[in-house]
C-alpha positions in Angstrom: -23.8 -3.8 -19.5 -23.4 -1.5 -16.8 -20.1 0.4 -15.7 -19.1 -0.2 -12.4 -19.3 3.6 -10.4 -16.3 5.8 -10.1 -15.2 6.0 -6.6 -13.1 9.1 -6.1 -12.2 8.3 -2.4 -11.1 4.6 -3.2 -9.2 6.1 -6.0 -7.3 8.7 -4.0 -6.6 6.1 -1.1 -5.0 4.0 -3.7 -2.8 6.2 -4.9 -1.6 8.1 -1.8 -0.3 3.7 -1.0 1.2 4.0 -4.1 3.3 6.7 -3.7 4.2 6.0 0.0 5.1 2.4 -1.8 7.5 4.7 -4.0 8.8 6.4 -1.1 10.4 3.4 0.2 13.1 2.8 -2.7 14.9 -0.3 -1.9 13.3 -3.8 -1.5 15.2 -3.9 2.6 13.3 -0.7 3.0 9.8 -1.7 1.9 10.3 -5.1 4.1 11.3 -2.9 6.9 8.3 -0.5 6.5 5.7 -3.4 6.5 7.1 -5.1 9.4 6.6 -1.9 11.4 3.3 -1.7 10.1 2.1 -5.1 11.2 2.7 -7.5 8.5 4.2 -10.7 8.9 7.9 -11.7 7.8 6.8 -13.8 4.8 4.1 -11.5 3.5 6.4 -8.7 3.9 9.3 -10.6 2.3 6.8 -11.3 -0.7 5.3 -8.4 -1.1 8.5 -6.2 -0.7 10.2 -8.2 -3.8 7.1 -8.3 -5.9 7.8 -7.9 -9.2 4.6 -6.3 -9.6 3.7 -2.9 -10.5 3.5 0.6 -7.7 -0.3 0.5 -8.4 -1.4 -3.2 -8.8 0.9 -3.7 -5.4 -1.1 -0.6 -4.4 -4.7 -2.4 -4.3 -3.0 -5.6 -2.5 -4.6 -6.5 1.3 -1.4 -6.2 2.4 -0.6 -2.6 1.5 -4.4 -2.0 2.8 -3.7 -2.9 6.1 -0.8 -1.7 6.6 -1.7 1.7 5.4 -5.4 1.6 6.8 -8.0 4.7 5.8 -7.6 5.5 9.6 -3.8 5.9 8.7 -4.3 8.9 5.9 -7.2 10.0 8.3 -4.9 11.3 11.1 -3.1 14.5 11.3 0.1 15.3 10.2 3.3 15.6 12.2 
């Protein structure tokens, strides 16, 4: 059996969500910063308490969209 390929880009996008995930310490804060991204007031309720961990969060459709490629794309203030 075959190993799936490395993707270094997928990689790196999925840890720069994780740490920005980090970044937002409290559970209020992490609902606050999704709903500003675009995510609905259950998801973000859900996802902000997840008892899950920085990285499996990190690969969720929620945490894609709200931090899109596009979003590490542009440049820095």
């Amino acid at each position: 059996m075959q190993r799936p390929a490395f993707r270094p880009r997928r990689a790196l996008r999925r840890r720069l969500r994780q740490v920005r995930r980090k970044e937002w310490k409290s559970t209020a804060a992490k609902r606050h910063n999704l709903r500003i991204r675009g995510i609905s007031e259950s998801n973000a309720r859900k996802w902000a308490g997840s008892s899950k961990g920085h990285w499996r969060v990190a690969g969720s459709k929620v945490l894609q969209v709200s931090l899109p490629n596009a979003y590490w794309n542009r440049p820095a203030c």
